[in-house]
C-alpha positions as CSV (number, residue, x, y, z in Angstrom):
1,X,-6.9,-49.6,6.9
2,X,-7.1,-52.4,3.8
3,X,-10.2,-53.5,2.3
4,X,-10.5,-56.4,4.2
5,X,-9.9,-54.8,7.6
6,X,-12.4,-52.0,6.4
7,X,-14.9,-54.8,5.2
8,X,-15.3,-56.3,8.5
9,X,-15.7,-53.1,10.3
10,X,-18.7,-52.6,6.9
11,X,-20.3,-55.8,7.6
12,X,-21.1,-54.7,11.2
13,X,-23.5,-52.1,9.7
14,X,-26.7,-51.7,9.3
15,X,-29.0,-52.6,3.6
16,X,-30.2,-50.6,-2.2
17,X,-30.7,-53.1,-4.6
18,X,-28.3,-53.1,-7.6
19,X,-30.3,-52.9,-11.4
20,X,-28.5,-55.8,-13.7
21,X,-27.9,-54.3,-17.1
22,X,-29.4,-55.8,-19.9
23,X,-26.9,-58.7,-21.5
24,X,-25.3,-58.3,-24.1
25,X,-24.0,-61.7,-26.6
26,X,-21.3,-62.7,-25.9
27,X,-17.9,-63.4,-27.8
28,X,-16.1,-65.1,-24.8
29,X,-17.4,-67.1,-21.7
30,X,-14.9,-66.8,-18.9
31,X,-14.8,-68.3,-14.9
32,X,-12.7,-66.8,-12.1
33,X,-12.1,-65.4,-8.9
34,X,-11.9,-61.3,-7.6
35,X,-8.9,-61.3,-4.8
36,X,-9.6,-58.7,-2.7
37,X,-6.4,-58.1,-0.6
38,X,-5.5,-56.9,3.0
39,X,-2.9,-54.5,1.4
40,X,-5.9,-52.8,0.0
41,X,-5.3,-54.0,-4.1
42,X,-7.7,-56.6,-5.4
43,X,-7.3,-58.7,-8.7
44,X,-9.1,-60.5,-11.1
45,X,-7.8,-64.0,-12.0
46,X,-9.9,-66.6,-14.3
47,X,-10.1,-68.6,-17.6
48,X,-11.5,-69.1,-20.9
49,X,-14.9,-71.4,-21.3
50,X,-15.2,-70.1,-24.6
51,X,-14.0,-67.8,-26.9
52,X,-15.9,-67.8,-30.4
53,X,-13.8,-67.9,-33.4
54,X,-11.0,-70.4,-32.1
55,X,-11.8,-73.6,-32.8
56,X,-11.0,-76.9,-31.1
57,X,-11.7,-77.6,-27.2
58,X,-10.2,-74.8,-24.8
59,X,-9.5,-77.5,-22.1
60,X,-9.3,-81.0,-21.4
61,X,-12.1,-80.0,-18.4
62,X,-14.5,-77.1,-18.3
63,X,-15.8,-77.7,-15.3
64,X,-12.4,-76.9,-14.2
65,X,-9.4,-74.4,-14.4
66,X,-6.8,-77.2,-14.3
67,X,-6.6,-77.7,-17.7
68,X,-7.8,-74.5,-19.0
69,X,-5.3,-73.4,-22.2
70,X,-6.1,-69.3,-21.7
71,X,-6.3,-67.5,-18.9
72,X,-6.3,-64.0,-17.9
73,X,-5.1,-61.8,-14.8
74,X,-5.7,-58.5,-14.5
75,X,-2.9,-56.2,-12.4
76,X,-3.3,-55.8,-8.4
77,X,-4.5,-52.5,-8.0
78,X,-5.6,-50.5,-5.2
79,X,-9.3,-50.6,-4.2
80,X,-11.9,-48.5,-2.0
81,X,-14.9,-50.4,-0.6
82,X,-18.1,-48.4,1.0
83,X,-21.7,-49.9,1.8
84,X,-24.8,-49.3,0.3
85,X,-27.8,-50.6,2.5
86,X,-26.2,-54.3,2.4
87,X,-24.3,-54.5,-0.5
88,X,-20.5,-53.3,-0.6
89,X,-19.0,-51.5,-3.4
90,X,-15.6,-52.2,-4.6
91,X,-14.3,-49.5,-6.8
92,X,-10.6,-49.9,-8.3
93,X,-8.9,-46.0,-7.6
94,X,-7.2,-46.7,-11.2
95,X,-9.4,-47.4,-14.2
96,X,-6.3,-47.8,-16.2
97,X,-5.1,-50.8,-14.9
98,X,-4.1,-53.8,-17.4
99,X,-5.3,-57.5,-17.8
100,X,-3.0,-59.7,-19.6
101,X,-3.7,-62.8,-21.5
102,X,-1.7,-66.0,-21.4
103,X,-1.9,-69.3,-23.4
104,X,-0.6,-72.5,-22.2
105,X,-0.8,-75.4,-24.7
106,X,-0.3,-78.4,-21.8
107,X,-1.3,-76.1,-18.6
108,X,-2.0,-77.3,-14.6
109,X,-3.3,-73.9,-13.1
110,X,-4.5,-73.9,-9.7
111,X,-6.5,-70.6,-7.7
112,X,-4.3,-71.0,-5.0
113,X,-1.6,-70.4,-7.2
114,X,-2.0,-67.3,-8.8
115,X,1.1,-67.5,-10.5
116,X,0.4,-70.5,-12.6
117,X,-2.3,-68.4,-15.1
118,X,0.4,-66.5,-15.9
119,X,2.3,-69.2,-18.0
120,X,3.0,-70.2,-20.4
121,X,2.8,-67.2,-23.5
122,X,1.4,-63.4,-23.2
123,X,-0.9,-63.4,-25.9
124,X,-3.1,-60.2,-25.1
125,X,-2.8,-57.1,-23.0
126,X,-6.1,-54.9,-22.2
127,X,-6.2,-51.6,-20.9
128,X,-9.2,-51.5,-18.2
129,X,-10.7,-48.1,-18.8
130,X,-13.5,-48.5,-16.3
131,X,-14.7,-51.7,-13.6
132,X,-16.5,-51.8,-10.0
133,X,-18.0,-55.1,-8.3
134,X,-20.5,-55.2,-6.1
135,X,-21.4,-58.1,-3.7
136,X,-24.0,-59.0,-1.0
137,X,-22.7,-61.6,1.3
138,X,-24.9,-64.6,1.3
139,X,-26.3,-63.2,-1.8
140,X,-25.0,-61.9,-5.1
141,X,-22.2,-60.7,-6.4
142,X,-21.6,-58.6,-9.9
143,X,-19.1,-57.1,-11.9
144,X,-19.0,-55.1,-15.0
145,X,-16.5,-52.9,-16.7
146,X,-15.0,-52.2,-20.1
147,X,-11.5,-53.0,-21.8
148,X,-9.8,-52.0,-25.2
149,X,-7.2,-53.9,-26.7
150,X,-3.5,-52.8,-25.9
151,X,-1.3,-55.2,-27.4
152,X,-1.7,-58.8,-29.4
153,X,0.7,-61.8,-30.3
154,X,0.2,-64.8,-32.7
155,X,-0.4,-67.9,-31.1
156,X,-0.8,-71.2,-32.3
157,X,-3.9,-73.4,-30.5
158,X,-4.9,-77.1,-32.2
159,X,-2.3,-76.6,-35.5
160,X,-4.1,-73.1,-35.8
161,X,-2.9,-70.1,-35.9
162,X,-4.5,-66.9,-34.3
163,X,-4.2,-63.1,-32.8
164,X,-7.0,-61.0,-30.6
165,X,-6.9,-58.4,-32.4
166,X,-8.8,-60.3,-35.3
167,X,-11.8,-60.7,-32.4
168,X,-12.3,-57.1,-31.8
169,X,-10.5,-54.0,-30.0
170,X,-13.3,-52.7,-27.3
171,X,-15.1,-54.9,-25.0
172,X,-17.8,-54.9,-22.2
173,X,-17.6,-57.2,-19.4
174,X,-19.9,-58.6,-17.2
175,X,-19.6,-61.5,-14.5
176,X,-21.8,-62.5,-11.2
177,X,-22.1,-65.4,-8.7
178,X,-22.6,-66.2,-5.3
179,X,-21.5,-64.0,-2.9
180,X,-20.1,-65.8,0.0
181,X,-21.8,-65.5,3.8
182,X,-20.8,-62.7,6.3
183,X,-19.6,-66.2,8.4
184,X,-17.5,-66.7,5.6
185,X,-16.4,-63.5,4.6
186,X,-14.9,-63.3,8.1
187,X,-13.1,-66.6,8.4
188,X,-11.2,-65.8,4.6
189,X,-10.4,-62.5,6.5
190,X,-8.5,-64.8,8.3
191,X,-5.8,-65.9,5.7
192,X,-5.5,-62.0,4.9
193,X,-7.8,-62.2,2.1
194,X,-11.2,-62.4,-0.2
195,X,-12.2,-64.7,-2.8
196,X,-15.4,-64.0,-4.3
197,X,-15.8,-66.7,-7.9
198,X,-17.9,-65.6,-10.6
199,X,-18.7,-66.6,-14.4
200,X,-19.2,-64.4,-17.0
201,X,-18.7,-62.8,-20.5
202,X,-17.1,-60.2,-23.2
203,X,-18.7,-58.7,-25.6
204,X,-18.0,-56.3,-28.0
205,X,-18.9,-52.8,-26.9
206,X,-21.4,-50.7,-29.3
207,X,-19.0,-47.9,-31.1
């Protein structure tokens, strides 16, 4: 049984709150969406707000992923879900999974097609040595986990040239947002999977 088949069976149980960890600052802001799918794999796909040390505007439109010059997308991997009291758990079975980095000078990404964050350069590759979410629907959702650089090419953004691995090696992420209702859990369950969207941030993780 997937996740989402397994989720809907979850949400038909009977509720422990989750402890935030203190934040850390930040050396990137990102936005973006967890796809959990009916195959039982889940993915992370998002942009760049802000990443400190690059200069010049990262898109034409923050408010929006449209225009956004770097984005990331981690690997589909598979996933287990279990409940706690009325939060779910989603735990990836790998903790070695990668998220890559791409940089697209003129871009037109679009959630509902994954495919376009992958264009138009691979700048960055991270190894994801640890990562869980957890969601409440009709209340939060949180993620956190940790990555260490893998693999980094020059790039040239605004006449500038630059490389990740001038920005650190080892990061710790967190991200959280509205989780959406049970009522709408079940409906995305519908088109075979679901979307939770988040915002959040890198730092760089204490050695």
């Amino acid at each position: 049984m997937g996740p989402v088949r397994s989720l809907a069976a979850l949400l038909l149980l009977p509720a422990l709150p989750i402890a935030a960890d203190p934040p850390s600052a930040p050396v990137a802001q990102v936005s973006g969406r967890i796809v959990i799918g009916a195959d039982g794999t889940a993915e992370l796909i998002g942009y760049y707000t802000q990443i400190n040390g690059i200069k010049g505007p990262l898109s034409a439109d923050k408010s929006s992923e449209k225009t956004a010059c770097f984005a990331f997308r981690t690997e589909r991997s598979a996933v287990k879900i279990t409940k706690e009291s009325s939060a779910f758990r989603v735990i990836p079975q790998s903790q070695d999974s990668l998220l890559n980095v791409y940089y697209h000078p003129l871009p037109a990404r679009d959630f509902a097609k994954p495919d376009t964050f992958t264009e138009v350069q691979l700048i960055a590759t991270f190894k994801s040595r640890a990562g869980e979410a957890v969601f409440t629907p009709g209340g939060e959702f949180n993620y956190s986990g940790t990555i260490e650089l893998d693999s980094s090419a020059d790039f040239v953004h605004e006449g500038k040239k630059y490389n990740f691995r001038d920005f650190g090696s080892n990061f710790t992420l967190k991200a959280s947002g509205a989780s959406p209702s049970t009522d709408d859990i079940i409906k995305q369950m519908g088109s075979g999977t679901v979307r939770l969207p988040f915002t959040g941030s890198a730092a760089k993780a204490i050695q």
